[in-house]
N, C-alpha and C positions, 0 to 999 in steps of 0.2 A: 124512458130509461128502464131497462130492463130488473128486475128483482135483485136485491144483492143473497149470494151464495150463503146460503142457511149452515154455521156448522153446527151440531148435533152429537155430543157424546151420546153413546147409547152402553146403557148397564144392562147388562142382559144380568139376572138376579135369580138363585136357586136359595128356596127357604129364607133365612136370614143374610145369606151372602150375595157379595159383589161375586163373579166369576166369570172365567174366559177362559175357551179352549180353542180347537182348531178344528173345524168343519164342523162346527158348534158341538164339539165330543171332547170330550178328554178333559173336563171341566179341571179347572183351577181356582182356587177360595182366593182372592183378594185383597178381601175387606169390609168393610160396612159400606152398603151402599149410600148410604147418607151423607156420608164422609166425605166420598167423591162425590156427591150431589151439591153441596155446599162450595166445596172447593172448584168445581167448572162456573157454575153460578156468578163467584167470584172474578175467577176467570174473563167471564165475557160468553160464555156459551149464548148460542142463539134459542135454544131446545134443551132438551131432555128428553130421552125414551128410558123407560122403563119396560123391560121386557122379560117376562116368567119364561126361564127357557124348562121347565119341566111340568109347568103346572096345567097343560094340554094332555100330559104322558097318564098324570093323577086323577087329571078331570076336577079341577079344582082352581081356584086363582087366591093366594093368601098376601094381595099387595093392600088391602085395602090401608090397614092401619100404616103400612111402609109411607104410602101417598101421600097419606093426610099429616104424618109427619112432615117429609116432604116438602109439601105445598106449604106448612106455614114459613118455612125458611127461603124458599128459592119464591121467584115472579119474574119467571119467563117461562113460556109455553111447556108443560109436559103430556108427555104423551106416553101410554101405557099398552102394553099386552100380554096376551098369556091366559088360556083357561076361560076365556069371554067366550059364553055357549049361546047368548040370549038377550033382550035388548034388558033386561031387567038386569043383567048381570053390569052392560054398557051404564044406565043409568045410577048403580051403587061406587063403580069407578070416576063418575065425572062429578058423584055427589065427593066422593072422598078428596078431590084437589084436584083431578086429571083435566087436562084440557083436549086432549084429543083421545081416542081409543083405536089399537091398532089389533085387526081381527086376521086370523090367517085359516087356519086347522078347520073353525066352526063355520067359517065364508064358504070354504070349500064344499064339507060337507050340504051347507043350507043354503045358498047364495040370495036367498031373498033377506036373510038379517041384513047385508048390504043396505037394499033398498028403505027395509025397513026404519032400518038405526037411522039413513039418514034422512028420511022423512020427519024422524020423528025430535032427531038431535041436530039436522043440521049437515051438509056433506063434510063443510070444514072438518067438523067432526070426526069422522069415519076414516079410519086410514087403513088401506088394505097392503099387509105385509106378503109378500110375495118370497119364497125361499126356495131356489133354482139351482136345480142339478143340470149338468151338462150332460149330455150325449152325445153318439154320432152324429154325422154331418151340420155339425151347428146349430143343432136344437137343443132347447132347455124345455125340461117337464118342471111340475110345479112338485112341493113337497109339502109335507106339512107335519109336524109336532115334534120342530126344532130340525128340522131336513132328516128324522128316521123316518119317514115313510114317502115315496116317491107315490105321485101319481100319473095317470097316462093322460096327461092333460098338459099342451105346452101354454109356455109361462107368457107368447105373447097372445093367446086364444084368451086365455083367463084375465092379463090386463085389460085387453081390451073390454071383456062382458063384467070385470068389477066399476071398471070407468060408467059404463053402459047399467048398469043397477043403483048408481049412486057415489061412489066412492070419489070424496075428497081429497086423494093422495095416494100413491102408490110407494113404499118402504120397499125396496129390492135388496137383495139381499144373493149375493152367489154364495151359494154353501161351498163349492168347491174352493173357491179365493180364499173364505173365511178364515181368518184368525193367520193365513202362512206369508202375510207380509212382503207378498210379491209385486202386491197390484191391484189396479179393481181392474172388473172382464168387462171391456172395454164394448165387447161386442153383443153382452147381453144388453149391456147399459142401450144401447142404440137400437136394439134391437126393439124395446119395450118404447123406447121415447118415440119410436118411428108408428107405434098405432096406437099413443095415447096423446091426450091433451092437458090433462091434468100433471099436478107438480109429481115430478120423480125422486125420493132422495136414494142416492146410494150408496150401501153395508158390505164390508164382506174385502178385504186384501191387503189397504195401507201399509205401506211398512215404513214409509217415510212423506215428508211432504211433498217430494217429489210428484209421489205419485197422486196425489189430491191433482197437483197443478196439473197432469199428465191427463188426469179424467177434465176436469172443469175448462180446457184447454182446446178441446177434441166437442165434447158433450155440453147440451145446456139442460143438467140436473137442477135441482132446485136445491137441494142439499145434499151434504154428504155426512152420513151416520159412522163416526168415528169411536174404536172401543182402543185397543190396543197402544194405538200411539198416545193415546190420553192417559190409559190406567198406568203404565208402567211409568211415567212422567209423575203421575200422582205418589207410585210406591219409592220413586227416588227422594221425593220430595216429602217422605215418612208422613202425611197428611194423614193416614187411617188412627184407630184409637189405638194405644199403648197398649200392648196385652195383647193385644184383639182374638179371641180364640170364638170363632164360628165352627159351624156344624162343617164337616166334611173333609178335605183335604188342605191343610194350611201349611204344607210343607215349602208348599213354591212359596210362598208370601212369606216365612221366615227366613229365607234363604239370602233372601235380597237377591234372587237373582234375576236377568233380566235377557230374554230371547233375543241370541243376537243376529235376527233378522228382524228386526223391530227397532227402527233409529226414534227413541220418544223424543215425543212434541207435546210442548204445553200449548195452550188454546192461544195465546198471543202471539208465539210464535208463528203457529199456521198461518192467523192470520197477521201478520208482517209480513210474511214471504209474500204472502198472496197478493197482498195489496203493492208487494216491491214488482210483481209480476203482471202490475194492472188489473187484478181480477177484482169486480166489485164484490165487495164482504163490509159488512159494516162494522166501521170502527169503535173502537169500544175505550173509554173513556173510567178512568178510577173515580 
């Protein structure tokens, strides 16, 4: 029997805040990301990513104490990124509660911390985050520090030699899709599953569950990294703290308002449909 489909909210987190924007730009404040961490948890989430979307820009990674919060409330798999230069930085994240660590920016630049992390941690371990711009004739280059910098490097040369150095997992992610709740890119997704072997999950378009079913239908991902259809189901559902005043822009979060090309889904939801559509997901039980 084949694996059942991993769902995976994924927090992408600046400073203190939960945030989400579109083509990973144009950031939006939230909420407390623990807030949402608890309430997926509850939910039935199968994962958790945690992901520093600035703290590669800083050179710096400040989730430790978030994690360790974190970890003693939720116990199911998290997985962490953002600002990881070094296998020493790998091992203060997995000491803090992480179960997995997702490297993208510093892979690039060094591609033996791959090898190395996962000799040392384990491949499970190691999850290399992949963030793909589109170009002409249906190539994707790789990007890295939160998709501001493209590199001349396509995204299935580099799957394949992160697969090939160690790498327990590959996190895809289309920046261009990102956050505009049309879809996932259907054909990068295929494009990567076609020269690797390792599990794929995939980030970056949802805008309804449709479109889960539309990928998982077509593609045999191994998960799929949901932010959008989750948070704004979370802020209907007033689940953040009373008050809540974070650093940065909290206008969208007072507003109540909520993008309407984004039909939110709570996590049981998803998975009902999924399961009404015969997709293996496992069932999740109060």
């Amino acid at each position: 029997m084949k694996p059942a489909l991993r769902i995976i909210p994924r927090l992408d987190i600046k400073g203190p805040n939960l945030v989400k924007g579109v083509h990973l730009e144009g950031l939006r404040v939230l909420g407390r990301p623990e807030d949402f961490a608890e309430f997926y948890y509850k939910q039935g989430a199968d994962e958790l990513i945690y992901q520093d979307v600035v703290a590669s820009l800083y050179g710096r990674n400040s989730l430790y104490d978030m994690i360790s919060r974190t970890a003693r409330k939720i116990f199911i798999p998290l997985t962490v990124g953002g600002g990881i230069k070094c296998v020493d930085d790998i091992y203060r994240i997995l000491q803090a509660g992480a179960d997995k660590v997702m490297i993208n920016t510093s892979a690039v630049a060094n591609p033996n911390i791959i090898s190395e992390s996962a000799n040392l941690f384990g491949k499970s371990t190691i999850v290399v985050g992949i963030e793909a711009i589109h170009k002409n004739n249906d190539e994707y280059f790789i990007s890295t520090d939160s998709g501001r910098n493209t590199v001349k490097k396509r995204v299935v040369e580099w799957a394949k030699e992160a697969e090939d150095m160690g790498a327990g997992e590959i996190s895809l992610t289309s920046v261009d899709a990102e956050g505009c709740g049309k879809g996932f890119d259907l054909n990068l997704i295929e494009q990567v599953l076609d020269v690797v072997s390792i599990p794929v999950v995939a980030h970056g378009g949802p805008g309804k569950n449709q479109h889960v079913l539309d990928l998982v239908n077509k593609l045999p991902v191994s998960g799929v990294a949901i932010s959008s259809l989750f948070h704004y189901d979370c802020i209907k559902n007033k689940i953040f703290s009373n008050n809540y005043e974070g650093e940065g822009n909290v206008d969208f979060l007072c507003s109540n308002r909520i993008l309407t090309n984004i039909e939110s889904s709570s996590i049981g939801e998803l998975r009902a449909f999924l399961l009404s559509k015969n997709i293996y997901c496992r069932e999740y039980e109060k």
